[in-house]
BALOBA-1460 file (C-alpha; in Angstrom, 3 decimals):
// residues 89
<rec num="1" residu="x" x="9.767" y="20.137" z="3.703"/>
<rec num="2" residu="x" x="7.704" y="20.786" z="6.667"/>
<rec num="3" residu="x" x="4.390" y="19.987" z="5.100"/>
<rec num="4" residu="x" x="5.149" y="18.000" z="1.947"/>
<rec num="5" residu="x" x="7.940" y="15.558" z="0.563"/>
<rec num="6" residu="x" x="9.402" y="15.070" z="-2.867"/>
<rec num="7" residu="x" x="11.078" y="11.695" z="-3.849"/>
<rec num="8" residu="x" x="12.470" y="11.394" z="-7.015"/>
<rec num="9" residu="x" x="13.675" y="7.457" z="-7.059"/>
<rec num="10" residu="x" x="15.200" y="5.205" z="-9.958"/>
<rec num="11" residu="x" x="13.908" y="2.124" z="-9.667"/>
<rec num="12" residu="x" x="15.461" y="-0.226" z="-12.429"/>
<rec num="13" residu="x" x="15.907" y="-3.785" z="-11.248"/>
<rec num="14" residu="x" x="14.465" y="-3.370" z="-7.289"/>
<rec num="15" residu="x" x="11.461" y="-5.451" z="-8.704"/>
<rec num="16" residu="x" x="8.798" y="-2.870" z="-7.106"/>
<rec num="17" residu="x" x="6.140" y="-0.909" z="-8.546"/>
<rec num="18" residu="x" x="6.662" y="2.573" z="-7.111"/>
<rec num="19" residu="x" x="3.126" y="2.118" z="-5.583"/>
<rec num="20" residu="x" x="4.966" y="-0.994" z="-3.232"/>
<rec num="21" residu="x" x="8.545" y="1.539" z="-2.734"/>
<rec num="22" residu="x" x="6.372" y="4.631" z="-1.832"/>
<rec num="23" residu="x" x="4.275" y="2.494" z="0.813"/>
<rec num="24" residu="x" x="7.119" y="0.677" z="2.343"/>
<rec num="25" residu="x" x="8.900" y="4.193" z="2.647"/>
<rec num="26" residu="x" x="5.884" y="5.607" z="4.493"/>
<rec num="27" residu="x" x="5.471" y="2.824" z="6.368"/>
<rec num="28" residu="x" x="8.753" y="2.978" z="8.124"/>
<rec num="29" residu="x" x="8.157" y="6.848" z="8.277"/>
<rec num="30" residu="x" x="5.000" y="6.479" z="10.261"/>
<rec num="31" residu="x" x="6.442" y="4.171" z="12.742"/>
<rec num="32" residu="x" x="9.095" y="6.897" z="13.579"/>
<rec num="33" residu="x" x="7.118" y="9.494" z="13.413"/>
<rec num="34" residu="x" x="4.297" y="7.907" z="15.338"/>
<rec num="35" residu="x" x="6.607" y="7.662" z="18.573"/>
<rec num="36" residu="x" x="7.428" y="11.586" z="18.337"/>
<rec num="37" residu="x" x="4.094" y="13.424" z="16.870"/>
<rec num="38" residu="x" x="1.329" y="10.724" z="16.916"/>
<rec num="39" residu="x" x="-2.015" y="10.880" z="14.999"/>
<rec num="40" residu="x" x="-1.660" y="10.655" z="10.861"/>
<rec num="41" residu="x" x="0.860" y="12.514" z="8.621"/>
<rec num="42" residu="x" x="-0.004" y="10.975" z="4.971"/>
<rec num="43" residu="x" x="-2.512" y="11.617" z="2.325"/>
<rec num="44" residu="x" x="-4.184" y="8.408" z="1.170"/>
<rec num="45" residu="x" x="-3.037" y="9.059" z="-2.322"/>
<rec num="46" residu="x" x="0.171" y="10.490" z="-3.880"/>
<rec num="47" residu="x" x="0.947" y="11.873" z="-7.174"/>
<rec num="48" residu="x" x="3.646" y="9.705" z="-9.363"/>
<rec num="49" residu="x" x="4.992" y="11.251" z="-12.404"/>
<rec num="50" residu="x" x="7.562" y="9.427" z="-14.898"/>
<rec num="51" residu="x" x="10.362" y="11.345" z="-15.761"/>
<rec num="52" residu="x" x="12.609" y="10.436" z="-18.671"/>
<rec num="53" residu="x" x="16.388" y="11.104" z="-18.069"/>
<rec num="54" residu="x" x="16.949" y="14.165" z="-19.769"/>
<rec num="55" residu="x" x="14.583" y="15.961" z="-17.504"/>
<rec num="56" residu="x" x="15.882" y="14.380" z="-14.374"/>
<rec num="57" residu="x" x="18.430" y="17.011" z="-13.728"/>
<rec num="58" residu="x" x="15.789" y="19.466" z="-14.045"/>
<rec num="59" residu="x" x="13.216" y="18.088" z="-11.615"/>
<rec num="60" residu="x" x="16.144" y="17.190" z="-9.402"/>
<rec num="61" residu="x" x="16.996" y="21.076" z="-9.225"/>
<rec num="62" residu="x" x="13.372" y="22.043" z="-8.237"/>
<rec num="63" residu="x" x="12.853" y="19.554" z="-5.340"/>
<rec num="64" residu="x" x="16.344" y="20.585" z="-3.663"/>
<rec num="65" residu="x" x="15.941" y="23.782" z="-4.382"/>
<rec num="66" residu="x" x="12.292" y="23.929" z="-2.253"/>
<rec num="67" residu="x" x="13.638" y="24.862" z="0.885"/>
<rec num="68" residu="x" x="15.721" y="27.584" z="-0.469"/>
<rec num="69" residu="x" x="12.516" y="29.189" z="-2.389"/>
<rec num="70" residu="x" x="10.499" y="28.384" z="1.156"/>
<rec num="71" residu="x" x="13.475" y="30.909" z="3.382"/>
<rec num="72" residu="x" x="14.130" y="27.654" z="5.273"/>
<rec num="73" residu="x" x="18.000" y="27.550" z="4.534"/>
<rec num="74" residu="x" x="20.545" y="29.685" z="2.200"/>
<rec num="75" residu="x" x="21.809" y="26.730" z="-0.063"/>
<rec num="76" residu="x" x="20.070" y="23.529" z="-0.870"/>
<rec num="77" residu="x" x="23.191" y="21.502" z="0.845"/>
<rec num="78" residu="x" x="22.193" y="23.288" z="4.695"/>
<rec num="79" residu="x" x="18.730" y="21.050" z="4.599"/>
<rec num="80" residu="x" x="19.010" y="18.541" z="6.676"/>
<rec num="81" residu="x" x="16.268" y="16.585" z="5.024"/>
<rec num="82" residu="x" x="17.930" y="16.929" z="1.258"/>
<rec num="83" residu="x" x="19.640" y="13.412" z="0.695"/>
<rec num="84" residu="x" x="20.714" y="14.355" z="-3.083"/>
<rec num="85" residu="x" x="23.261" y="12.662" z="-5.570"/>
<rec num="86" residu="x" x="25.333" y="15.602" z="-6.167"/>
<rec num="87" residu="x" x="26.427" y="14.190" z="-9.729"/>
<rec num="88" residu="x" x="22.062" y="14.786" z="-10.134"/>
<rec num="89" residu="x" x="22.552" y="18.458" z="-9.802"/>
């Protein structure tokens, strides 16, 4: 999304907290954004929420299904951002 991202990440057996994933992902993020926009592009904080396995599929829907709600492409799959499991969905 232009203003906001969603992860939703299984992390059973990478040995990280998702405090250490979500700033390593950012981290690599700001270095590639930094060469094209400059200046900062992160909140300090995030928002974590656990989500058992029976509502994965549902939480799964709603982030994929952003841009579609936000007019920014037809079907989920025409995102160029989206980088879903299809079995997920």
């Amino acid at each position: 999304m232009p203003d906001h991202v969603h992860l939703l990440l299984s992390l059973d057996g990478c040995g990280k907290a998702v405090w250490e994933y979500v700033g390593t992902w950012k981290g690599l993020w700001t270095r590639r954004l930094a060469r094209k926009k400059g200046g900062p592009f992160w909140q300090r904080t995030f928002y974590d929420h656990w989500i058992r396995s029976r509502e994965g599929r549902e939480y799964a829907a709603y982030i994929v299904g952003n841009p579609v709600r936000k007019g920014l492409v037809r079907d989920w799959r025409e995102y160029p951002f989206t980088r879903a499991h299809i079995e997920l969905l």
